[in-house]
N, C-alpha and C positions, 0 to 999 in steps of 0.2 A: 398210727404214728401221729397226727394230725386231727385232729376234729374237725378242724374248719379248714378252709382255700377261699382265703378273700382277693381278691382280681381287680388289678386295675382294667380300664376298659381303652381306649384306643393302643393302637401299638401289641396289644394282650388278647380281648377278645374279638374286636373287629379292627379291621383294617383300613385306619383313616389318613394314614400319612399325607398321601397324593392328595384328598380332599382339605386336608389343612392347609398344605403348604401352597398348593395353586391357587386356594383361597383369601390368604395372608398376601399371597403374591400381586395379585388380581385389586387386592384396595391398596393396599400399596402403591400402586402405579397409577390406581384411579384416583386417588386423595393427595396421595405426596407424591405424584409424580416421579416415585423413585424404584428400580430398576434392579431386583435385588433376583439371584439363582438359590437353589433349593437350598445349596448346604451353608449361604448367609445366615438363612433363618433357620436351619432344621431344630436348633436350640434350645426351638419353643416347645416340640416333643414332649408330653408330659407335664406341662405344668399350664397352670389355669391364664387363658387368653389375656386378662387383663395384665395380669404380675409381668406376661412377656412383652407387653404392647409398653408397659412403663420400663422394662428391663433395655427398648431399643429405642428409650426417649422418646415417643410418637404421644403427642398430645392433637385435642383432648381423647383420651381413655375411654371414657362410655360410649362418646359418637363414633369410635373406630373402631370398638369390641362388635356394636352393634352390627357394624354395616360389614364386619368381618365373620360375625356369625349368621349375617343372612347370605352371603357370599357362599356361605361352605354348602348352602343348600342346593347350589348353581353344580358342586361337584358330587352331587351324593350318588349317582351313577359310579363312583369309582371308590363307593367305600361299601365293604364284604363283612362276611363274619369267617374268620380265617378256617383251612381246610382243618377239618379231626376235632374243632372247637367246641360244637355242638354235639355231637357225641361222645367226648369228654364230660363235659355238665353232665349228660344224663346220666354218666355214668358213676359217677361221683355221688349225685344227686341221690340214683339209685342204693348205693352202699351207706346212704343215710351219711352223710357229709355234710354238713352246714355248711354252703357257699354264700358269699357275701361279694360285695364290691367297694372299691374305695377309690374316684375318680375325681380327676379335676375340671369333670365337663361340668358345666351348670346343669339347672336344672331343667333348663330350657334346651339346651343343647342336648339332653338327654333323651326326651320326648322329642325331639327333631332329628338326631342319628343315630338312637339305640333302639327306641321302643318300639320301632316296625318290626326290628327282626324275632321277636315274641320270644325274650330270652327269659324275661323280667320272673315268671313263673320260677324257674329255678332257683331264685337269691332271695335268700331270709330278711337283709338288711340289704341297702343301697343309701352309700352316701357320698355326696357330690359336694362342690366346691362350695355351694350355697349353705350347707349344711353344719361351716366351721368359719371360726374366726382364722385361723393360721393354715397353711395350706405345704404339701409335701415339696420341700425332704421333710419340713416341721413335722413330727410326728404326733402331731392333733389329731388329724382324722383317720389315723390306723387305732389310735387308743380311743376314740369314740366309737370307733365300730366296734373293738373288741368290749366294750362296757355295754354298746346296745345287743351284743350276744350272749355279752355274761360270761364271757372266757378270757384266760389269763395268755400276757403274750406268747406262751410256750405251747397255747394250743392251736396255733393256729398260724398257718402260713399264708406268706402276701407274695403273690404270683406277678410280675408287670417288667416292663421291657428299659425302663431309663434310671438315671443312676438317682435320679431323685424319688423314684421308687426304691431302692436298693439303701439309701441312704434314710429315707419315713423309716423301712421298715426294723434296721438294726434300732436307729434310736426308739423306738418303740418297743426293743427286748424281743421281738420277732424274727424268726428266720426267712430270709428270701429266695423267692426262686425266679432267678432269669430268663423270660419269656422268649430265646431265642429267636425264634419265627419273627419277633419283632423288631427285636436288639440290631438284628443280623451281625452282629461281632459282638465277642469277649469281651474288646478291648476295654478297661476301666471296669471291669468286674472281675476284678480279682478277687472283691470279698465276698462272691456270691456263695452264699452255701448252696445253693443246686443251680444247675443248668440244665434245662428243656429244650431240646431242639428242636421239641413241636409239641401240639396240645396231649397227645395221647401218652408223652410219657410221665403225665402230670396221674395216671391211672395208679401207677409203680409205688405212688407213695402212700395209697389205704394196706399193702399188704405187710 
């Protein structure tokens, strides 16, 4: 059905929430002395540190990204690679499936809370925030991936849990599949063309 299964990465294949938001939380109170609970910011989900830090007025931008992305290191105890996710990959992998990724971590942030968990072997391409001038829902960096794969958007599905994934991925001509496990609600995906309620029913779509 598919050729490829390109994946965003927090929310999708590991599980960073907790370590984002106590993180964000954490300078927050230490810089601006301001006192914010999870579902203030939950917002940020999905879309690149900077774009959220200017989206809640917080100036200056680099000095807060920074000191918010050495922060998340303080919680990396509490960020997973979700159950059935790694043997999905393989399994895919195995059926000769071009996997790919299209994430709005940097690329530093990537080598900080992805590249421990030795995923990296599985995906053809991987591209991160650093990687594009425009950044998701803009559908720059799903049409960059599909160009460094050599496939056209109808081959290939974008797997991830937030609406700004959901939204890169139609405008890109792509079909979307909502990461459940991650989402944990429907609600605002109505336009999902597939819903997963965990990584192993992502198997369902080579036969």
């Amino acid at each position: 059905m598919f050729k490829a299964f390109i994946f965003d990465v927090d929310g999708t294949i590991i599980d960073t929430e907790l370590a984002m938001l106590n993180s964000l939380q954490q300078t927050l109170q230490n810089e601006k002395n301001l006192k914010v609970v999870h579902d203030d910011i939950r917002f940020i989900l999905g879309i690149p540190g900077k774009d959220a830090l200017r989206m809640m007025g917080h100036e200056p931008v680099e000095k807060l990204h920074k000191i918010w992305s050495d922060a998340v290191l303080d919680f990396s105890h509490d960020v997973t690679v979700f159950k059935g996710m790694r043997e999905t990959l393989d399994f895919l992998f195995e059926a000769n499936k071009t996997l790919a990724i299209v994430t709005s971590k940097t690329k530093q942030s990537m080598r900080d809370e992805f590249d421990h968990f030795n995923l990296n072997p599985y995906f053809k391409d991987i591209l991160d925030a650093d990687d594009t001038i425009q950044h998701k829902p803009h559908p720059e960096p799903l049409m960059q991936s599909l160009k460094n794969l050599e496939l056209e958007p109808k081959d290939a599905i974008y797997i991830g849990d937030s609406i700004y994934d959901m939204q890169s991925a139609h405008k890109a001509g792509m079909k979307f599949g909502l990461a459940l496990w991650g989402a944990k609600s429907t609600e605002k995906f109505k336009d999902a063309d597939y819903i997963f309620s965990e990584p192993r029913d992502l198997m369902n779509l080579i036969y």
